[in-house]
C-alpha positions as CSV (number, residue, x, y, z in Angstrom):
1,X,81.6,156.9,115.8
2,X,81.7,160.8,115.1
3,X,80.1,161.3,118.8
4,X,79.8,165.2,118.2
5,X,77.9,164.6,115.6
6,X,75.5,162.3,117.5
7,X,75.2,165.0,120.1
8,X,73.5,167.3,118.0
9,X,69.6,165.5,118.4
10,X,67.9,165.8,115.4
11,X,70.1,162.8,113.5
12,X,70.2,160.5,116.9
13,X,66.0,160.5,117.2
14,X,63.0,158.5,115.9
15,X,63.7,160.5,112.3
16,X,66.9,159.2,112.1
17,X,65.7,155.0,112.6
18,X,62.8,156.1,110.1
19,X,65.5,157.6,107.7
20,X,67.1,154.4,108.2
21,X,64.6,152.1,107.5
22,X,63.2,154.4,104.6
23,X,66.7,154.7,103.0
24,X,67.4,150.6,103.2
25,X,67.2,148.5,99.7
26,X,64.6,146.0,99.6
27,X,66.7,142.5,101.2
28,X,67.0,139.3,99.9
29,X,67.0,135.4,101.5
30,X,68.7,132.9,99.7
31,X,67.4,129.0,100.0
32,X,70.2,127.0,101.9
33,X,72.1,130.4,102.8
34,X,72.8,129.1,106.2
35,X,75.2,126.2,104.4
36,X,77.4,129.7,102.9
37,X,79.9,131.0,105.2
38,X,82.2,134.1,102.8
39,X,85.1,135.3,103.8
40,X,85.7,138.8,103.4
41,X,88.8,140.8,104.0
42,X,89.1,143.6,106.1
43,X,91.8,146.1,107.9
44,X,90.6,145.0,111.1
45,X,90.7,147.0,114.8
46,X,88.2,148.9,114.7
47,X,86.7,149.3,111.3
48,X,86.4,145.6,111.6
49,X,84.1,146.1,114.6
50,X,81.7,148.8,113.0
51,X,81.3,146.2,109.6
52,X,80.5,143.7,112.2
53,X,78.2,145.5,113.7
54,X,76.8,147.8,110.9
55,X,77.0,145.2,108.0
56,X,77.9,142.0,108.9
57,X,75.8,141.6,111.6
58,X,72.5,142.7,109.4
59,X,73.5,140.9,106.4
60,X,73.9,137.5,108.4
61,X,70.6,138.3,110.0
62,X,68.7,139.2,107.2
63,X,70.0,136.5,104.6
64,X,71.6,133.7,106.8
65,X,74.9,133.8,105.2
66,X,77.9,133.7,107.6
67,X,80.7,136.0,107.3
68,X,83.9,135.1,108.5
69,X,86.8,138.5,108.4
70,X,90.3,137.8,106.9
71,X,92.6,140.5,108.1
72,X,94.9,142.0,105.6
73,X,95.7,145.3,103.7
74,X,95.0,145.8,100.1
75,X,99.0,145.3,99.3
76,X,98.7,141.5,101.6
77,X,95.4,140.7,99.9
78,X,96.7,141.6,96.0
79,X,99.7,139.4,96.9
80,X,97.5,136.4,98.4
81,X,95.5,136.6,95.3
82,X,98.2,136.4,92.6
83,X,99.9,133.6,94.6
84,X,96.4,131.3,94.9
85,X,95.8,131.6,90.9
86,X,95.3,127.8,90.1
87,X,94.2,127.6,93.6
88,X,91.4,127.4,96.1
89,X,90.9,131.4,96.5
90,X,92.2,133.1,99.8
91,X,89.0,134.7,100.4
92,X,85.2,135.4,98.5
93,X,85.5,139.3,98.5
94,X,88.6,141.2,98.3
95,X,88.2,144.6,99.6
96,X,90.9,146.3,97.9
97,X,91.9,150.2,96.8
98,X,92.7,152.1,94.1
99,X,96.0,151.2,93.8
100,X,95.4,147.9,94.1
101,X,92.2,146.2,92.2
102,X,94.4,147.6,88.6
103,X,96.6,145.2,89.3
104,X,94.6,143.0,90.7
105,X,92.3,142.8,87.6
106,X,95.6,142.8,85.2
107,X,96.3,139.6,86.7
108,X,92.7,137.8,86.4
109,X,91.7,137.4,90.2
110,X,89.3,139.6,90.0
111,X,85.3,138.5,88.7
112,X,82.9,141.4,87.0
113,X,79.5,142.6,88.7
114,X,76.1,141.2,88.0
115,X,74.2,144.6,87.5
116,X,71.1,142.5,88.3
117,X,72.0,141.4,91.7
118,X,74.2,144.3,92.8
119,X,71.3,146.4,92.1
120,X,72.9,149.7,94.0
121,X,75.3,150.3,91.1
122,X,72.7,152.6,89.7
123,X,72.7,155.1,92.8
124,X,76.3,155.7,92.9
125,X,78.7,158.5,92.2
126,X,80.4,157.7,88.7
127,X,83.3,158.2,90.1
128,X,82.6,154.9,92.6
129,X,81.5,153.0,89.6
130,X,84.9,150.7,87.7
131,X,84.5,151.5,83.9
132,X,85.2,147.7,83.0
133,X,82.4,146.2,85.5
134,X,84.6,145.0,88.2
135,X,83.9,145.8,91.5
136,X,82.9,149.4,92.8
137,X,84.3,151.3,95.2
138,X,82.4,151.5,98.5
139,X,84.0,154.1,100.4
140,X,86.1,157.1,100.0
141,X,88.4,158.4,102.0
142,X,91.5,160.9,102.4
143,X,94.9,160.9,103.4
144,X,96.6,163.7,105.3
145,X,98.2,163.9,108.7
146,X,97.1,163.7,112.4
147,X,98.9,164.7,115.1
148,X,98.7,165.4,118.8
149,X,98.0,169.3,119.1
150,X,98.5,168.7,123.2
151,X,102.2,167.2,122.9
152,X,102.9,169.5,120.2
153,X,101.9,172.4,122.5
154,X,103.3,171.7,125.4
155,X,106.6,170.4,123.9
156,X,106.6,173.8,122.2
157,X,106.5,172.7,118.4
158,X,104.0,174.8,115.8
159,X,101.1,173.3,114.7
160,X,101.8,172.0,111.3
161,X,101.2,173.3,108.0
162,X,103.6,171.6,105.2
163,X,104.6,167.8,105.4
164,X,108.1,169.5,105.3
165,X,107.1,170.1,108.9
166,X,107.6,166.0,109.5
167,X,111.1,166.6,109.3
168,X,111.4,169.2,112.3
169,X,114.2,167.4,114.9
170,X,112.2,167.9,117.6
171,X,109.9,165.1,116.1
172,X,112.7,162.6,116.4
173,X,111.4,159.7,117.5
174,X,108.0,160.8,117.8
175,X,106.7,160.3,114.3
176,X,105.7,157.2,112.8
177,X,105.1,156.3,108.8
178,X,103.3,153.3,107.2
179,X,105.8,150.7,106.0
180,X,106.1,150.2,102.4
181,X,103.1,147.6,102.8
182,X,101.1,149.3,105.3
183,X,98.2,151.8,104.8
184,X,99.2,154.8,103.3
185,X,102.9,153.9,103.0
186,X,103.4,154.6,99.3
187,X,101.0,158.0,99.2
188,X,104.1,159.1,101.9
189,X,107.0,158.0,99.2
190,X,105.2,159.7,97.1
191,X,104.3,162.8,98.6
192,X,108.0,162.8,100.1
193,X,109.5,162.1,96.6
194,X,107.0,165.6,95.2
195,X,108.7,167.6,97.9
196,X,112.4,166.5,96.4
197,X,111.4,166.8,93.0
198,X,110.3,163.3,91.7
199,X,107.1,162.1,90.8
200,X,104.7,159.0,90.2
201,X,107.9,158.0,87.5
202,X,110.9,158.8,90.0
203,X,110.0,158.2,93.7
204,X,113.9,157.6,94.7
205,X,113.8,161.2,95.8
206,X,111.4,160.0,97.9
207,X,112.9,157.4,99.4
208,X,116.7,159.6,99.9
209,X,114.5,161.8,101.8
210,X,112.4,159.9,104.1
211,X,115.7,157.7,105.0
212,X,116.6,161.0,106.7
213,X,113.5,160.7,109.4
214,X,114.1,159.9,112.2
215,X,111.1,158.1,113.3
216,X,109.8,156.3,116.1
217,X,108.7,152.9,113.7
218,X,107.0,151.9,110.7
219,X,103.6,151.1,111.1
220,X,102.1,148.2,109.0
221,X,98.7,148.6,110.0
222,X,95.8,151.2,111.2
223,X,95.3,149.4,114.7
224,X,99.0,149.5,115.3
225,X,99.0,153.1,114.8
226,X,96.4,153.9,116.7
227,X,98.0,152.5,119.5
228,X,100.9,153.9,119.6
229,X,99.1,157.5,119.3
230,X,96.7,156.7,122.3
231,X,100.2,155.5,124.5
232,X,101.4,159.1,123.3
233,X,105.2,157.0,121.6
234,X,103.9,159.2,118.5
235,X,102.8,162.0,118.3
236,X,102.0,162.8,114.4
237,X,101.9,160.3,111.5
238,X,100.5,160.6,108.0
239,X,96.8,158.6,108.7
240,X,93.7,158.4,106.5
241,X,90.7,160.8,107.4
242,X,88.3,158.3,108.6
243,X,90.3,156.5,111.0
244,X,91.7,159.5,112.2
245,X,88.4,161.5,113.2
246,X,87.3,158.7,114.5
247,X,90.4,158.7,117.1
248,X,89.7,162.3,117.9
249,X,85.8,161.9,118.0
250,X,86.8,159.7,121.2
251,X,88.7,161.9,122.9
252,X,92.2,161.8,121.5
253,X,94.1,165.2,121.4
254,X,94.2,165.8,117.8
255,X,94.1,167.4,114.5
256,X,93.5,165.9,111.0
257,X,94.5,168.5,108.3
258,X,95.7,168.3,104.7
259,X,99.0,170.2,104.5
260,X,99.6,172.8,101.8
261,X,100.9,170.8,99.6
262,X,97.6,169.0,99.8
263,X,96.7,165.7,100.3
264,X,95.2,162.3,98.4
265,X,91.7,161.2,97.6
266,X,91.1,157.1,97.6
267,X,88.8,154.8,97.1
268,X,88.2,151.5,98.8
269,X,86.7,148.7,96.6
270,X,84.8,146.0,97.1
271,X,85.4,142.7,94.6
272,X,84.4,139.0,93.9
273,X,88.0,136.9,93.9
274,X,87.2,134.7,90.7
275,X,87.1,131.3,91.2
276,X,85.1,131.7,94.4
277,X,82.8,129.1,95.2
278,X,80.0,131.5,95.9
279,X,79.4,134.2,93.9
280,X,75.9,135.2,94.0
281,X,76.6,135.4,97.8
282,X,79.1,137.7,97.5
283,X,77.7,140.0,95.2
284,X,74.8,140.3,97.8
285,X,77.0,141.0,100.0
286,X,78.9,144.0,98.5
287,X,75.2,145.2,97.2
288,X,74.5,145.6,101.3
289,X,77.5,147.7,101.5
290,X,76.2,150.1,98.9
291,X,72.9,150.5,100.0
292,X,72.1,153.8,102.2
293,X,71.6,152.1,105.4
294,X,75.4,151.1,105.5
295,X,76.3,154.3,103.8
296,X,74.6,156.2,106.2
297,X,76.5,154.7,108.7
298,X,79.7,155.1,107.0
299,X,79.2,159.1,107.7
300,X,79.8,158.5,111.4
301,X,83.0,156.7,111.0
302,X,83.4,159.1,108.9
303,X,84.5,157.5,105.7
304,X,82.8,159.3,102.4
305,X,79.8,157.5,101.2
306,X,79.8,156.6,97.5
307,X,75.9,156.4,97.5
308,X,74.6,159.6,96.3
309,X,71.0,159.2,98.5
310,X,73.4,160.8,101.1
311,X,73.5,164.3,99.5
312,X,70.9,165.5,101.4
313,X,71.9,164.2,104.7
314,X,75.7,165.6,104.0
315,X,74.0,169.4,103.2
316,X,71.7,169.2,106.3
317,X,75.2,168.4,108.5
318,X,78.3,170.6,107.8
319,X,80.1,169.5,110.6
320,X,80.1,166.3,109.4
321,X,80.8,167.1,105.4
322,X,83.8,169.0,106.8
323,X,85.5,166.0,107.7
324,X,84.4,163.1,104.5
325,X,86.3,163.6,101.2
326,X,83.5,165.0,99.4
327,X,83.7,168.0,101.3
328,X,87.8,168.7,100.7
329,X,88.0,168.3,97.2
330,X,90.1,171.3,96.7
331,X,92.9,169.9,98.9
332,X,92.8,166.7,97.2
333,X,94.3,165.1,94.1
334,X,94.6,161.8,92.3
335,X,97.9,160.6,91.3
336,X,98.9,158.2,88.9
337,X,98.7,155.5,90.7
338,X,99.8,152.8,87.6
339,X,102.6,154.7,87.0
340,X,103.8,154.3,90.4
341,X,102.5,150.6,90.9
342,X,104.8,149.9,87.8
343,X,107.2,148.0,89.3
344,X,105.8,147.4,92.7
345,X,108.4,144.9,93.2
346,X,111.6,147.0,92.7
347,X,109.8,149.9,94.8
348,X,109.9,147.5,98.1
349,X,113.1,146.5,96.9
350,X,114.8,150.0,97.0
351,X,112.1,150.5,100.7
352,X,113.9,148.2,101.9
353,X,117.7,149.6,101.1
354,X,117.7,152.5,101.0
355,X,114.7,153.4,104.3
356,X,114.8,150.2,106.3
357,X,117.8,149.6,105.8
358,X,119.7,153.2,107.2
């Protein structure tokens, strides 16, 4: 939770559990929804908790359907899907990304949006909204870099300003980057393979140049970064913007900026796998995760809520804006992500010789 934030008072009071309960959609019960159990992917640690807590735990309440978390990143969960065509699914939502559900729907494992039962559709930004009627996004967030400004200090490094910076020697073996599969691990081949010259179309630059860090390891998920910054084994990694506030919001040494060079905007989606067995369910489900009750909450992990009812909280909060997506546009572009999901395959391939391999 963004803590500072909370501090402040007038967003912590009764207004704010009236602004709740103002802002929520109208709920729904479901005859026999006690017999549905969906399961729901998720990146786990602690995002897993807070949609626990701040969905899950409300939705289960509210309609008596059981949800039951599969741990896995987009990458794992596109892979489980193809593999299960002609299958029992893996899993009743898919909560995938942007570089992820394109493929995803390519392959036909993805299901379109009832409009009449995921009724939030209507109050979101059009950039959260999939042109073809698949599943929306439900959160935006950033990539950038994090890094721990007390190690830095005292081991006498500058603060950094250029993702050229991640190559400085006295970083050796204090800097960690996503594997290949793990969150964030191609937006660093690609932003590596930008600062050698390539691009979306040529990311072996890339991958020549990040084969000569010398890291600490290759993370494959958010929880296992986050522990190795809290034991202090790293000390900067590329991160997303949400996890990483949250980690200095708790009292981690830190600093979340966007280099020069800038940084990425994302989206996280949230799908019905087709061929679930429960697809009205599911479609409730991601219409709970749209509405401004969960939105709102996103703010304080702080993801970027996709629901524009939150304008008005955002303006009336500037310390908060600073650190969602919405409020760092300039810094933040969108690459062409099909180019360089092209030939995912190969790109793990040459990962895996050329990086993992050194």
């Amino acid at each position: 939770m963004v803590r500072s934030e909370a501090r402040r008072g007038p967003i912590g009071a009764k207004s704010f559990a009236l602004g709740l309960l103002l802002l929520a959609s109208p709920m729904v019960s479901l005859a026999n929804a006690e017999d549905v159990t969906l399961r729901i992917t998720t990146n786990g640690g602690d995002f897993e908790q807070f949609e626990n807590r701040y969905l899950a735990e409300r939705f289960t309440a509210e309609t008596g359907i059981k949800i039951e978390w599969v741990e896995a990143n987009p990458p794992d969960e596109l892979q489980k899907l193809i593999a299960s065509r002609g299958r029992p699914v893996p899993f009743d939502v898919a909560q995938l990304d942007d570089k992820t559900q394109p493929e995803a729907i390519a392959a036909g494992t993805l299901a379109k949006i009832d409009p009449a039962i995921v009724t939030n559709l209507s109050k979101l930004y059009d950039a959260a909204k999939q042109p073809d009627g698949y599943g929306p996004a439900r959160l935006f967030w950033s990539w950038g870099l994090l890094y721990n400004e007390k190690a830095f200090r005292e081991n006498g490094i500058p603060a950094p300003t250029s993702w050229e910076d991640l190559w400085n020697p006295k970083l050796a073996g204090k800097i960690a980057i996503a594997d290949i599969t793990g969150p964030g691990g191609v937006d660093f081949v690609l932003k590596a393979a930008q600062l050698a010259g390539g691009n979306e179309a040529n990311l072996v630059p890339g991958l020549e140049k990040i084969a000569k860090l010398k890291v600490q390891s290759f993370f494959s998920s958010s929880n296992d970064i986050r522990t190795k910054l809290l034991s202090g084994d790293v000390w900067v990694a590329p991160w997303n913007n949400g996890r990483s506030w949250a980690l200095i919001d708790s009292g981690f040494p830190g600093k979340f900026i966007y280099p020069k060079e800038g940084g990425f905007l994302h989206t996280t989606t949230a799908d019905v796998v087709a061929g679930t067995k429960h697809p009205r369910e599911a479609q409730l489900f991601i219409n709970y995760s749209l509405d401004p009750l969960f939105q709102l909450a996103i703010l304080y992990f702080p993801y970027g809520p996709v629901n524009k009812s939150l304008d008005e909280v955002l303006k009336d909060y500037p310390d908060l804006a600073k650190k969602v997506p919405t409020g760092n546009l300039s810094q933040l572009s969108v690459p062409n992500w099909n180019a360089v999901f092209s030939n995912y395959a190969a790109l793990v391939d040459q990962w895996n010789r050329i990086v993992k391999s050194r």
